[in-house]
ROLO-851109 format. One record per residue (C-alpha): residue in three letters; x, y, z. Coordinates in Angstrom, 2 decimals, padded with zeros to 5 digits. Layout:
! ROLO-851109
<r "ALA" <X Y Z>>
...
***
This chain:
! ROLO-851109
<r "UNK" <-026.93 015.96 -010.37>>
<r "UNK" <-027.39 012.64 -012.08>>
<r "UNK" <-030.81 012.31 -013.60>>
<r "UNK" <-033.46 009.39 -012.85>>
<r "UNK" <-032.48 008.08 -016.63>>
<r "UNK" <-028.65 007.72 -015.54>>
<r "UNK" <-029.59 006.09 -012.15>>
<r "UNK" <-031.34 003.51 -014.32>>
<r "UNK" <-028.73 002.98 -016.67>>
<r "UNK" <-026.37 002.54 -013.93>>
<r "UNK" <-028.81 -000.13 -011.99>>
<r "UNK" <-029.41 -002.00 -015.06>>
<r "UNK" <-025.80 -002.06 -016.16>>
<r "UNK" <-024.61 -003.67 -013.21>>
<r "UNK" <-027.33 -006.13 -012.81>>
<r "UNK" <-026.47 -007.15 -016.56>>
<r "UNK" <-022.98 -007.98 -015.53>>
<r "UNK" <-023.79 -009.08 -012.13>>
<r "UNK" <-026.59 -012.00 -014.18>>
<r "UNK" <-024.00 -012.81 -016.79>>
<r "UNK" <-020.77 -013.10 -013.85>>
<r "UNK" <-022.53 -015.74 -011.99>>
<r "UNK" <-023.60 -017.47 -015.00>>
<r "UNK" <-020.46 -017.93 -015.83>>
<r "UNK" <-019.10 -018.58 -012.41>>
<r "UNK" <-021.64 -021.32 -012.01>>
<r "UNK" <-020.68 -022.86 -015.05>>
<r "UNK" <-017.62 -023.12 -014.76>>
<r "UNK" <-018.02 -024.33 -010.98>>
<r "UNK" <-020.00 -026.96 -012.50>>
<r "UNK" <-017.80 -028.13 -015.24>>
<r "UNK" <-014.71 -028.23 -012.89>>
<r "UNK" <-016.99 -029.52 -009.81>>
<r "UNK" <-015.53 -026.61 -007.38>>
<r "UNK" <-017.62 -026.57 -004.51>>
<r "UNK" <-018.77 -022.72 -003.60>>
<r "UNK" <-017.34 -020.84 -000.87>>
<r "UNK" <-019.27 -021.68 002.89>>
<r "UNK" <-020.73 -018.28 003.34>>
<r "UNK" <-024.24 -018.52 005.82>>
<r "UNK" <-026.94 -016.65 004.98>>
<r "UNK" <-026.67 -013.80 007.94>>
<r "UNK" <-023.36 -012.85 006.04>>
<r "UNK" <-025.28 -013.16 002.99>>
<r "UNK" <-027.48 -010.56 003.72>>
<r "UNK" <-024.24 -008.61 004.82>>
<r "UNK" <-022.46 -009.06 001.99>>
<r "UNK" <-025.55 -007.66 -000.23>>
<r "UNK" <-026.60 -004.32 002.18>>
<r "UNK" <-022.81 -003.67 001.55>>
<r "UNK" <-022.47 -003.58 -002.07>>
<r "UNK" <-026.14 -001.85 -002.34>>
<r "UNK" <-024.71 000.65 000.10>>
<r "UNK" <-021.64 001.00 -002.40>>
<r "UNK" <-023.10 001.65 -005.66>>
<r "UNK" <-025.39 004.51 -003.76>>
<r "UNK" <-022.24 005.76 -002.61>>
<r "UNK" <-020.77 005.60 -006.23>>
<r "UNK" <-023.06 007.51 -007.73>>
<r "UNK" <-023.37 010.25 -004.42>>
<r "UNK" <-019.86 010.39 -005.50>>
<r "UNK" <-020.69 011.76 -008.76>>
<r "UNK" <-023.42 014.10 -007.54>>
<r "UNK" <-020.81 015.56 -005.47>>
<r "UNK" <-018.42 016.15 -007.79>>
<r "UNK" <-015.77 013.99 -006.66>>
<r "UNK" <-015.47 012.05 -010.11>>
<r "UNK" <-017.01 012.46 -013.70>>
<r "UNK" <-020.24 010.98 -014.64>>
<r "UNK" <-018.25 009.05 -017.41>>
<r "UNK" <-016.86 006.79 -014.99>>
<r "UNK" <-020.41 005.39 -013.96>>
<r "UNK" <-020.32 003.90 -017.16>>
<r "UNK" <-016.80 003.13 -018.43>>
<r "UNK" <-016.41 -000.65 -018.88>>
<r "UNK" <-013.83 -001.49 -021.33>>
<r "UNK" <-016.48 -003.78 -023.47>>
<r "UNK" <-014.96 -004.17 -026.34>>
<r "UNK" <-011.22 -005.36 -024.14>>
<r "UNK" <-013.57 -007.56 -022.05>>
<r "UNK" <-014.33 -009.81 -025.11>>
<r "UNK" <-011.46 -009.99 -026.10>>
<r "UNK" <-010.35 -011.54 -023.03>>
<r "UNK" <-013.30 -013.43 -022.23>>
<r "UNK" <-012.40 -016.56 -024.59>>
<r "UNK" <-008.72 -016.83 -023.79>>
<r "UNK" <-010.34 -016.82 -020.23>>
<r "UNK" <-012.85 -019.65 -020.45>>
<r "UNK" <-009.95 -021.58 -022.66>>
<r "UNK" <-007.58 -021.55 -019.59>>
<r "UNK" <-009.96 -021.83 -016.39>>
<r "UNK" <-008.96 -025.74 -016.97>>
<r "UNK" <-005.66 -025.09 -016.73>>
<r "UNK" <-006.21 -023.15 -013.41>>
<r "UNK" <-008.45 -025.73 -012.29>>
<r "UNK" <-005.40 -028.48 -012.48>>
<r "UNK" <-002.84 -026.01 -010.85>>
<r "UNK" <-005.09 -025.46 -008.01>>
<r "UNK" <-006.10 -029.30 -007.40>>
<r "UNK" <-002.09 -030.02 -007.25>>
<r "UNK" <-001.67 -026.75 -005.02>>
<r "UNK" <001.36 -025.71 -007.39>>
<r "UNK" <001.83 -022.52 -007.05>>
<r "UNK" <005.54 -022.30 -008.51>>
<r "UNK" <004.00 -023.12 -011.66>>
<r "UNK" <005.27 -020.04 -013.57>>
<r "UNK" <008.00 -018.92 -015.92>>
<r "UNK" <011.66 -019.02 -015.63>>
<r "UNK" <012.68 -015.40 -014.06>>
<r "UNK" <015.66 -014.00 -013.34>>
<r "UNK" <015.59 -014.68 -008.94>>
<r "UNK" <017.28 -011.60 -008.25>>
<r "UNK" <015.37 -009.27 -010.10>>
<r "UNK" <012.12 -010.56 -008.42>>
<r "UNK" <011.72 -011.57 -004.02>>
<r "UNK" <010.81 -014.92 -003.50>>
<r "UNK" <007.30 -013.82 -002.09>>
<r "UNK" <006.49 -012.66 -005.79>>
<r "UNK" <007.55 -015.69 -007.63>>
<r "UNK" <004.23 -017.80 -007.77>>
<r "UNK" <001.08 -018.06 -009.28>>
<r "UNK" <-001.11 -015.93 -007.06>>
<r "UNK" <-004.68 -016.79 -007.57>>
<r "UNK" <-003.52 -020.28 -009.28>>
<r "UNK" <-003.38 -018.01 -012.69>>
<r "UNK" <-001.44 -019.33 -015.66>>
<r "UNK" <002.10 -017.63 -015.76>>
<r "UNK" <001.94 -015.46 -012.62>>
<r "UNK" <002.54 -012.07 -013.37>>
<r "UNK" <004.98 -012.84 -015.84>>
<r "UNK" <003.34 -013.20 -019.09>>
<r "UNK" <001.30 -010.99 -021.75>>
<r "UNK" <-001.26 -013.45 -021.38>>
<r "UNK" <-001.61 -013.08 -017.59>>
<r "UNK" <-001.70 -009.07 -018.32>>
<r "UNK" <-004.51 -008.99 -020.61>>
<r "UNK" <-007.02 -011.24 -019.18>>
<r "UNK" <-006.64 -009.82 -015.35>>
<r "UNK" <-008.95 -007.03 -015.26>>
<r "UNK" <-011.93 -009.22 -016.82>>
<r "UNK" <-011.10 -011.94 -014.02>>
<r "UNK" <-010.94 -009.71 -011.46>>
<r "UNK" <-013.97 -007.98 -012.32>>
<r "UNK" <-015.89 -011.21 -012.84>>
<r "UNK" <-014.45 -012.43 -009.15>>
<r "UNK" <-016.52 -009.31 -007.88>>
<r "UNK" <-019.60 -009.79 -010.12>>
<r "UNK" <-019.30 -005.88 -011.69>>
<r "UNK" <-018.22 -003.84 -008.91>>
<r "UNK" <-014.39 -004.18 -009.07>>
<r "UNK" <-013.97 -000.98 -010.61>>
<r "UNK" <-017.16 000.44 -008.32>>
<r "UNK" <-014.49 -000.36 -005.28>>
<r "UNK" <-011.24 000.73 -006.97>>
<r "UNK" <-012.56 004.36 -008.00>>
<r "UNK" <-013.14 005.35 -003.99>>
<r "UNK" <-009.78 006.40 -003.73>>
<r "UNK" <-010.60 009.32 -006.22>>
<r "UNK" <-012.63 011.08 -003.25>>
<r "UNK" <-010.12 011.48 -001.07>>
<r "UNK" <-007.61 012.73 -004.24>>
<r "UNK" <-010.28 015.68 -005.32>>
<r "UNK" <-010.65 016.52 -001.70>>
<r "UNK" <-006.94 017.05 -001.75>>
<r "UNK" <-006.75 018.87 -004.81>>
<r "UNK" <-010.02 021.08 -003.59>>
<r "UNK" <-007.97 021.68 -000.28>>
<r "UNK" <-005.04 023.23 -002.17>>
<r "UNK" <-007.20 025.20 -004.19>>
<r "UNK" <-007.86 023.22 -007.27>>
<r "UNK" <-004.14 023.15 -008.29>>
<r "UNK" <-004.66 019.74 -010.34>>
<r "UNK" <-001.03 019.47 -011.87>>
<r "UNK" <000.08 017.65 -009.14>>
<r "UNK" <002.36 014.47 -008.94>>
<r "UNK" <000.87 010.82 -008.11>>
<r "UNK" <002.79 007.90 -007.86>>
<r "UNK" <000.36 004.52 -007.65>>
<r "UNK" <002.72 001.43 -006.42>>
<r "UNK" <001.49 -002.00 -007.85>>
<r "UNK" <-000.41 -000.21 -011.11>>
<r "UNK" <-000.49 -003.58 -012.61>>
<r "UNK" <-002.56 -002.86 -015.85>>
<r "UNK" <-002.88 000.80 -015.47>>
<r "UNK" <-007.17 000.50 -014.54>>
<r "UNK" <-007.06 002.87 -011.36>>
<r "UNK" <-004.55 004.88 -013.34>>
<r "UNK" <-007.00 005.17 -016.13>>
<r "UNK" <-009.99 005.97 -013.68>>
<r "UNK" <-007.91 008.63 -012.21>>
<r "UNK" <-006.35 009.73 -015.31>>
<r "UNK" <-010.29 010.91 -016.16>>
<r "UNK" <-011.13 012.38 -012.81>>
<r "UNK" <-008.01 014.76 -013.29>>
<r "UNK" <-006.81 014.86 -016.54>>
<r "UNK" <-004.16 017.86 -015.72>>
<r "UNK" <-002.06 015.86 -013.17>>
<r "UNK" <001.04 014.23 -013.54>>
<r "UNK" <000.60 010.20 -013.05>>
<r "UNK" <003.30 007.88 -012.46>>
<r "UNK" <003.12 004.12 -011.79>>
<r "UNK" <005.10 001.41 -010.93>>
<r "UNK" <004.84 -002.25 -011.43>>
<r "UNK" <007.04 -005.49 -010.38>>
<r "UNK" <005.56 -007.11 -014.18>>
<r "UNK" <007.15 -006.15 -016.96>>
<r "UNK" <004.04 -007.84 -018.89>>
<r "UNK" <001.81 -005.67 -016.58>>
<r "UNK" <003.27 -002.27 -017.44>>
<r "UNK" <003.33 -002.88 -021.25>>
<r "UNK" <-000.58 -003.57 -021.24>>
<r "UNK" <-000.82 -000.62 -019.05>>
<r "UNK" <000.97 001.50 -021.61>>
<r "UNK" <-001.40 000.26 -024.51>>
<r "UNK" <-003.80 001.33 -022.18>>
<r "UNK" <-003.21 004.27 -021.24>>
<r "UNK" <-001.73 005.54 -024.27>>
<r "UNK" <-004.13 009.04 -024.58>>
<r "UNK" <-003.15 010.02 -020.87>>
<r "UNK" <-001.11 013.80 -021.21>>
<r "UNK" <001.63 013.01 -018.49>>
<r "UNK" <002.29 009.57 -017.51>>
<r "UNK" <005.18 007.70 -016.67>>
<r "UNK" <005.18 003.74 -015.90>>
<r "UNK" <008.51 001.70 -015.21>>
<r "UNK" <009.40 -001.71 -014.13>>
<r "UNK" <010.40 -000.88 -010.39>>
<r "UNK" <009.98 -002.80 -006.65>>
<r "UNK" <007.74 -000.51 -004.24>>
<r "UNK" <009.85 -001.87 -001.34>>
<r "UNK" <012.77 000.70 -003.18>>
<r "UNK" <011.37 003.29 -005.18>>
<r "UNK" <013.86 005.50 -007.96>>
<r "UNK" <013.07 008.27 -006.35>>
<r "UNK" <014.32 011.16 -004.04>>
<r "UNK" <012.42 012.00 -001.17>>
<r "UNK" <009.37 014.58 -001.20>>
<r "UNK" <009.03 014.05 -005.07>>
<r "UNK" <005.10 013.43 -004.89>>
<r "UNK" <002.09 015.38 -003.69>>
<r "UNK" <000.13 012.07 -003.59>>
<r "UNK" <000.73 008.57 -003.16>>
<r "UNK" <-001.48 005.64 -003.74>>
<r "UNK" <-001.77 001.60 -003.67>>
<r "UNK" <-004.73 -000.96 -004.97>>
<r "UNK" <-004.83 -004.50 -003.83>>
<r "UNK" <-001.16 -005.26 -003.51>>
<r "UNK" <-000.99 -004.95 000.09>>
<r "UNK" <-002.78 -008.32 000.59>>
<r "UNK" <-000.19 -009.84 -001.83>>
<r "UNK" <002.95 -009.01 000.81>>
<r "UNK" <004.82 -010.57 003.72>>
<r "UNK" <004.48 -008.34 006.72>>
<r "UNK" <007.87 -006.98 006.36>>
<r "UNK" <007.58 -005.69 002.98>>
<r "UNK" <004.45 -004.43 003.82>>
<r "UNK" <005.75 -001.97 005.94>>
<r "UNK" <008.61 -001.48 003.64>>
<r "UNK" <006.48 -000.31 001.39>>
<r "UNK" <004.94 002.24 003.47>>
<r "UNK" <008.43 003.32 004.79>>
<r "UNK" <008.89 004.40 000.83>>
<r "UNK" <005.52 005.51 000.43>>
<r "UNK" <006.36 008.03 003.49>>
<r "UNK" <009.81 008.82 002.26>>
<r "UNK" <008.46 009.80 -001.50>>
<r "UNK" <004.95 011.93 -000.32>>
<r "UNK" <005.83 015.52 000.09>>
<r "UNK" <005.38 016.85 003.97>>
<r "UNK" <001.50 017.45 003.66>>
<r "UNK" <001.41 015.05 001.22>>
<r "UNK" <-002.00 012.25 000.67>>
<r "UNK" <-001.35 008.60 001.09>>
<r "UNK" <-003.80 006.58 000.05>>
<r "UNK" <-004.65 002.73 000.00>>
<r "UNK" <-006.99 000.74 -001.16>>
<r "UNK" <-007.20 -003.15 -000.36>>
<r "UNK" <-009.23 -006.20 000.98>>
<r "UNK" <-011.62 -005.28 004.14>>
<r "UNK" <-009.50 -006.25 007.27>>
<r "UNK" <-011.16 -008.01 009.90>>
<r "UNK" <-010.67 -004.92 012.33>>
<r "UNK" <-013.98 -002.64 010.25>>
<r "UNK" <-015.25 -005.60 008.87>>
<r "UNK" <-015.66 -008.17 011.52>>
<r "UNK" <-019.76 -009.25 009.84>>
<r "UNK" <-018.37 -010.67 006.96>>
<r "UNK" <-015.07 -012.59 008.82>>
<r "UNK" <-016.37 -016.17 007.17>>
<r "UNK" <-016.20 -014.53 003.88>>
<r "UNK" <-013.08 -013.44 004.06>>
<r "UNK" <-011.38 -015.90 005.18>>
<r "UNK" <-012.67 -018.50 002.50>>
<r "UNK" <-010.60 -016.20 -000.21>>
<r "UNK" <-007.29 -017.69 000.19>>
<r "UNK" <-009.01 -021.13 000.44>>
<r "UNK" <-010.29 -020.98 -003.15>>
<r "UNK" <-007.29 -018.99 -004.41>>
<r "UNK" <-004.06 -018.60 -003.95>>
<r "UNK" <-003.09 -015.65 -001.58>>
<r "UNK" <-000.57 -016.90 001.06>>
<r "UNK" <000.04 -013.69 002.89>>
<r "UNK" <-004.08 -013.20 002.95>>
<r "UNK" <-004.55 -014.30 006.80>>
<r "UNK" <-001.77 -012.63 008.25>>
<r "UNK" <-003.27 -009.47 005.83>>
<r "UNK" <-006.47 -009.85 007.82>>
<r "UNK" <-004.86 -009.26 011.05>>
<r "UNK" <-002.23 -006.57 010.43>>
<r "UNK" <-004.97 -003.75 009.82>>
<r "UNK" <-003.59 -001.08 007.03>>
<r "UNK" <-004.79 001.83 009.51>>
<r "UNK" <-002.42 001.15 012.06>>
<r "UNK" <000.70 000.52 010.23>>
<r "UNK" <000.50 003.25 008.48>>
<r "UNK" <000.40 005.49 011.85>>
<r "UNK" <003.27 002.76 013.16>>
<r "UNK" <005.39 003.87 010.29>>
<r "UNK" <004.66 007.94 010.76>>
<r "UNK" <001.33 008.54 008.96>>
<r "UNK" <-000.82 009.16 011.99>>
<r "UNK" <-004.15 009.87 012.32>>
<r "UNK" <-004.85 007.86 009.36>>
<r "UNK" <-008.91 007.06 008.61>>
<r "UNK" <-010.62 004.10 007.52>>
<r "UNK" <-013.39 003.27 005.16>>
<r "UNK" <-015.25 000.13 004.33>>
<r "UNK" <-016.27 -000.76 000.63>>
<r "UNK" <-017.89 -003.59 -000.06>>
<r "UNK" <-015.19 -006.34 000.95>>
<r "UNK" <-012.83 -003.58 000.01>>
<r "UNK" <-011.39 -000.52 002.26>>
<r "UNK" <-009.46 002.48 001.54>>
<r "UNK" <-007.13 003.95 003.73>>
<r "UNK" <-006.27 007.86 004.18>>
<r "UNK" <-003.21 009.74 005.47>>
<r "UNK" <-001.23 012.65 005.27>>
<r "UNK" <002.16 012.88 005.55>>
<r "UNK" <002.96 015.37 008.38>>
<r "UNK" <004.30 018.89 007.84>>
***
């Protein structure tokens, strides 16, 4: 059990990133003269039950075993700064390219190695996905975006992992393919949780999976290529667990469900599936207004259609049934076995 001292190191660590992520969010609001997102104050009060109720789940988490106490604590600080000035430095330049709405502002690529859907800007970011810059200043922005609790939301697809692991009695050295690893951060959490299984990840950025491969450099077993999660290297019934973290959102319908279709065609019968992404409007109907203001501020052009398509059901449409649903903050994971 966590003691009373841990508790308070947790609380006080994420109110010291939660202060100094709207400081900077306000500043930079004001410099740029962005105008907030319209949120009222019922969803407000929503929005702030729901992350209260998720770091008392995060740390429940720990008391149960599910993931090590490290992880309550395990902000990269020290890659954070790093980032932080190239960050500020460009937030003009993001500023610009989302007053013009130009979202094809990125790098020459090569058209057929990459769909059409994937060649943009998403989030009005400077070089896409394409570019070592874009690589190592994502996780900072992201976790700044969610004021401290990006990685809080990320790390609740570790539960349903250990309870798969538990269920087959503690054989850790299974296989686990995440699709869209980008930087390698829910790799890393998981990498900690179960040091003895075999990770694999795949990644549409070349940029994306070299950072992850700095960082995750000390992991045993781990394997990271270049590779589309619409058609995956692999032979069927290779993995005992499959998993995905905010990429659905970033998808067309149809490769959406492609995805899945691979996802189902990789997972060993018996096998875990499990996704985390955005809340869907389906369990999280109280904070709809919030929501949909994301893809007003940023770039996400597949975000309403996202809202709609809820990840529980098509995953039981493409032959995961009885899938379950929880909700995270404005995040929720999705959990399904692949039948026998």
């Amino acid at each position: 059990m966590l003691s009373r001292l841990d508790r308070l190191a947790y609380r006080s660590q994420h109110l010291g990133f939660l202060i100094n992520a709207t400081v900077l969010q306000e500043a930079a609001r004001l410099v740029t003269r962005t105008p907030r997102p319209k949120v009222d104050a019922t969803q407000l009060r929503a929005l702030l039950r729901r992350r209260d109720e998720l770091h008392a789940r995060d740390l429940a988490n720990v008391d149960a075993g599910m993931y090590p106490r490290e992880l309550l604590f395990d902000l990269p600080v020290r890659q954070y700064m790093r980032a932080l000035p190239q960050l500020m430095r460009d937030t003009p330049n993001v500023v610009r390219r989302m007053r013009r709405g130009d979202y094809k502002d990125i790098p020459a690529v090569d058209k057929q190695q990459y769909p059409a859907y994937y060649r943009r800007n998403f989030h009005w970011q400077t070089d896409g996905y394409f570019s070592d810059h874009s690589a190592e200043v994502y996780e900072l922005g992201v976790e700044l975006l969610f004021r401290g609790t990006a990685d809080v939301m990320r790390r609740q697809i570790i539960p349903p992992i250990t309870r798969h692991v538990q269920s087959h009695g503690g054989r850790e050295r299974m296989r686990l393919l995440d699709i869209g690893c980008g930087t390698g951060r829910t790799l890393h959490q998981i990498s900690r949780a179960h040091p003895a299984m075999q990770l694999h990840g795949v990644d549409l950025s070349p940029a994306y999976i070299r950072t992850a491969r700095r960082r995750l450099a000390d992991v045993a077993e781990l394997t990271l290529a270049v590779e589309n999660g619409e058609a995956l290297p692999w032979a069927d019934a290779t993995f005992d667990i499959v998993t995905s973290t905010y990429m659905f959102h970033e998808l067309p319908r149809n490769a959406r469900r492609n995805v899945v279709r691979e996802m189902l065609r990789v997972v060993k019968p018996g096998g875990l599936l499990v996704i985390e992404d955005s809340a869907q409007l389906g369990e999280s109907a109280e904070i709809a207004t919030a929501l949909r203001e994301f893809p007003r501020e940023f770039h996400e052009p597949f975000y309403a259609d996202y809202l709609e398509d809820d990840l529980g059901a098509l995953v039981g449409e493409v032959g995961f049934p009885g899938a379950t649903t929880e909700a995270h903050l404005v995040a929720k994971v999705v959990i399904a076995r692949r039948p026998t």
